[in-house]
N, C-alpha and C positions, 0 to 999 in steps of 0.2 A: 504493500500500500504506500507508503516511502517512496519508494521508485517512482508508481504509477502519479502519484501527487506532482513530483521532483520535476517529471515531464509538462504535465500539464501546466508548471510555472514557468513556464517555457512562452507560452500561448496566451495565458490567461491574465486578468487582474487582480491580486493580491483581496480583494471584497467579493471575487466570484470564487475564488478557493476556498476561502472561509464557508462562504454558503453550500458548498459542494462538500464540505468536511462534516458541517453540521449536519445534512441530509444521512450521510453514509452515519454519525455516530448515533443520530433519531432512528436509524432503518436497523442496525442490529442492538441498539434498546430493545424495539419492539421483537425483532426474533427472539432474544435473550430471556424476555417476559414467556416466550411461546416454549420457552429451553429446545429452540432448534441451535443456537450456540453456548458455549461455556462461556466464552467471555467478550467481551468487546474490544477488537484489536485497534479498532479507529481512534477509540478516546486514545491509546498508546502515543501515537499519532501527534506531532506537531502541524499545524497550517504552515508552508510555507511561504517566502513572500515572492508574488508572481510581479508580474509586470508591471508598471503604472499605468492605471488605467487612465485612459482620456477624458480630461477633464468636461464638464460639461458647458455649454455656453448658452448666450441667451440672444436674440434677434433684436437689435435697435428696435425703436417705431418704424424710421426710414427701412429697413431690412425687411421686416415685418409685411408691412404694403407691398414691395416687392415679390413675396413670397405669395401673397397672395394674387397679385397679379401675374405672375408666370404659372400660379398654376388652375387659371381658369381653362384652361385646352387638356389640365392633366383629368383624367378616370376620379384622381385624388383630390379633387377639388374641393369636396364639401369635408371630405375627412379633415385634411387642413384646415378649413375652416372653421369646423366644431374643434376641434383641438387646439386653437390658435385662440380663441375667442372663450372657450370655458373651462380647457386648463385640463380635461381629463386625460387622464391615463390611455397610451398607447394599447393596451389590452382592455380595455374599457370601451375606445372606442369600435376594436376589431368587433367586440361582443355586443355591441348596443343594436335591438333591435327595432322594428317600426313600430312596434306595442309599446317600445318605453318611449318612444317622441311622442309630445302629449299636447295638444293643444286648449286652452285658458275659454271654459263660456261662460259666459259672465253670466247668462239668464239662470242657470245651474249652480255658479259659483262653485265650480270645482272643473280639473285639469281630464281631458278626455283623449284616450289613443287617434293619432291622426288616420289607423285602420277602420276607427267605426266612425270619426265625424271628417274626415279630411282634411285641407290645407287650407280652406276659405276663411281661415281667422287671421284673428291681429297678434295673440300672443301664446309663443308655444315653449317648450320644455324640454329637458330629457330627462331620464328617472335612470342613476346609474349606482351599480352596485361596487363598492370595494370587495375582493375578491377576500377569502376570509386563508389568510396562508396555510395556516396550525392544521385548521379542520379540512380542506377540501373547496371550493366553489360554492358556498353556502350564501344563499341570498336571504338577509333577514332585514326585514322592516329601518333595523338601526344600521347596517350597514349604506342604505341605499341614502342617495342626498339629490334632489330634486334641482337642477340649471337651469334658469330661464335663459332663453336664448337671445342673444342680439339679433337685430332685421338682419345682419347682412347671413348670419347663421343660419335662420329661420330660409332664408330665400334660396340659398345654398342648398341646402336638404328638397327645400322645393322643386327645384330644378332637378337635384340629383332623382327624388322620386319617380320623377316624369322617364328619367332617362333610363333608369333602373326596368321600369313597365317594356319600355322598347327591347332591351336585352331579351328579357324574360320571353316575350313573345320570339324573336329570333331566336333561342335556343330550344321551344317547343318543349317535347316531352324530355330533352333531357335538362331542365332546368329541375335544380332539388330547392324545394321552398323550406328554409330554414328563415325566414321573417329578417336578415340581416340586412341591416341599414348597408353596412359594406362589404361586399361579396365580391367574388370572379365572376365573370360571364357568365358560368352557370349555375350561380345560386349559392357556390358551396363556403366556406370560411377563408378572408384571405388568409395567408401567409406572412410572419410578420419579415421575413427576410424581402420578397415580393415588396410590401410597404416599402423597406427602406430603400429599396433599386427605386422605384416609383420615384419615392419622394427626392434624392439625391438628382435625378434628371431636372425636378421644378425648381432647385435651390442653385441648380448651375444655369438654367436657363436666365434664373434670379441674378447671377452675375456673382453669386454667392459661391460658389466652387461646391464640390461634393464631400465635402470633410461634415456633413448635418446628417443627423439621424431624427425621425419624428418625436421621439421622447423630449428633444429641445424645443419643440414648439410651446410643452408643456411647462419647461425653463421661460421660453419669453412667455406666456403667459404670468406666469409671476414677475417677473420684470416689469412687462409693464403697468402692471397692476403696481406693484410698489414704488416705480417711478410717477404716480398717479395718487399717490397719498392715501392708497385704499389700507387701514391697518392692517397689520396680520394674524389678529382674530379672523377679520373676514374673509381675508385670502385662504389660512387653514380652513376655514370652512369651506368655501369653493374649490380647493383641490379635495379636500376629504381627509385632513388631518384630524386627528383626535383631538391634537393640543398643538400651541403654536411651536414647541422646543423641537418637533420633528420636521416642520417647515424651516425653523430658523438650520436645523443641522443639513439638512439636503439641501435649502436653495439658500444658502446665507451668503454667495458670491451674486446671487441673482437681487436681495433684499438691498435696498437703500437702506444703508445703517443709522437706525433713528436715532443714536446717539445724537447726533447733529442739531436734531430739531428744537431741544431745547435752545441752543446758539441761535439759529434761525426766527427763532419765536422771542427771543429777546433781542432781537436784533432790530425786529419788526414794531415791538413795542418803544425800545427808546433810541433808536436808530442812533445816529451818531452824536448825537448833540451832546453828550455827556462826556463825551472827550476831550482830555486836555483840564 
């Protein structure tokens, strides 16, 4: 196991080893409870340190609109869009399907699938679950966190709907209806490697070179959110943090350090006149 580890830090990032260590020392716990082993030779086992992994980065505004305009000719259009715009999770968004996009009637007062009332409203949603690690793909009530969507979101999905119907009928019976917002040609779950080819074409078209993977859109989401004075109570809530110390550790390169703002807010108040 030494060996096979030793290799893989060859390849890998020093934070994907760890989690590949944890897996293997969880996977013969559980045989060990079964007594199909004696002992646990993993826990034996040091992580080694693998490669450094690539840091992550976040899309200016100006970048941003770019990204968006180079990828209206892409398939990935509205993907990008919903992920640029509400910050969700790249596997989030592969999973979200057209029963969780929910459109707002106000004569009802409450949010309804755009499958049973359509796209003829003014304000729509998505209903998206955090994946539950520990346990499996468990969707419970408190995991899921409700995005209202911006117009240019809303319009995006609109369109992509429209376009999605056209596939559908062009691939006939071999289309598989699995209800996914973002699918292959025929129906079936994309690929997340597929995504990143996809999306690395709209980021170079963008003038932006191909060193981006989709998970950064979810990076400039926070960005610009915090360069936008939105606190981040709110921002953990809209990415779907439990508490803000897990946002502040994963995107504190992306966060405006509010340190600052007390200097900023008193700066504001007695401006310079008290100098000297």
């Amino acid at each position: 196991m030494d060996e096979w580890l030793d290799q893989l830090a060859n390849t890998l990032a020093t934070t994907t080893l760890r989690e590949i260590h944890s897996v293997l020392k969880r996977a013969i716990r559980q045989a060990q409870a079964r007594d199909m082993v004696l002992r646990n030779v993993a826990a034996l086992v040091t992580s080694p340190t693998g490669t450094d992994g690539r840091p992550s980065k976040a899309l200016t505004r100006q970048q941003a609109e770019a990204v968006l305009k180079a990828a209206e000719v892409s398939e990935l259009h509205a993907y990008v869009v919903i992920s640029l715009t509400t910050g969700v999770r790249t596997e989030e968004a592969r999973a979200l399907r057209w029963d969780h996009v929910v459109a707002w009637i106000p004569s009802l007062k409450t949010w309804h699938p755009v499958t049973e009332v359509g796209f003829k409203h003014r304000k729509f949603a998505i209903h998206v679950w955090r994946a539950d690690r520990e346990g499996g793909d468990t969707k419970t009530r408190k995991s899921r966190r409700t995005l209202e969507l911006p117009k240019l979101a809303a319009q995006a999905l609109r369109q992509h709907h429209t376009r999605q119907a056209v596939l559908k009928l062009k691939a006939g019976e071999a289309w598989q209806d699995h209800q996914l917002v973002f699918c292959t040609s025929v129906g079936t779950p994309l690929n997340a490697s597929n995504v990143r080819r996809a999306f690395r074409k709209i980021t170079k078209r963008a003038g932006l070179g191909t060193a981006w993977s989709p998970r950064e859109l979810r990076h400039s989401f926070v960005s610009i959110m915090s360069d936008q004075g939105v606190p981040i109570e709110t921002i953990a809530d809209l990415v779907g943090h439990a508490g803000t110390s897990v946002t502040e550790a994963v995107y504190r390169h992306q966060l405006r350090p509010v340190i600052t703002k007390g200097a900023h807010t008193m700066n504001t108040i007695f401006g310079d006149s008290h100098h000297g």
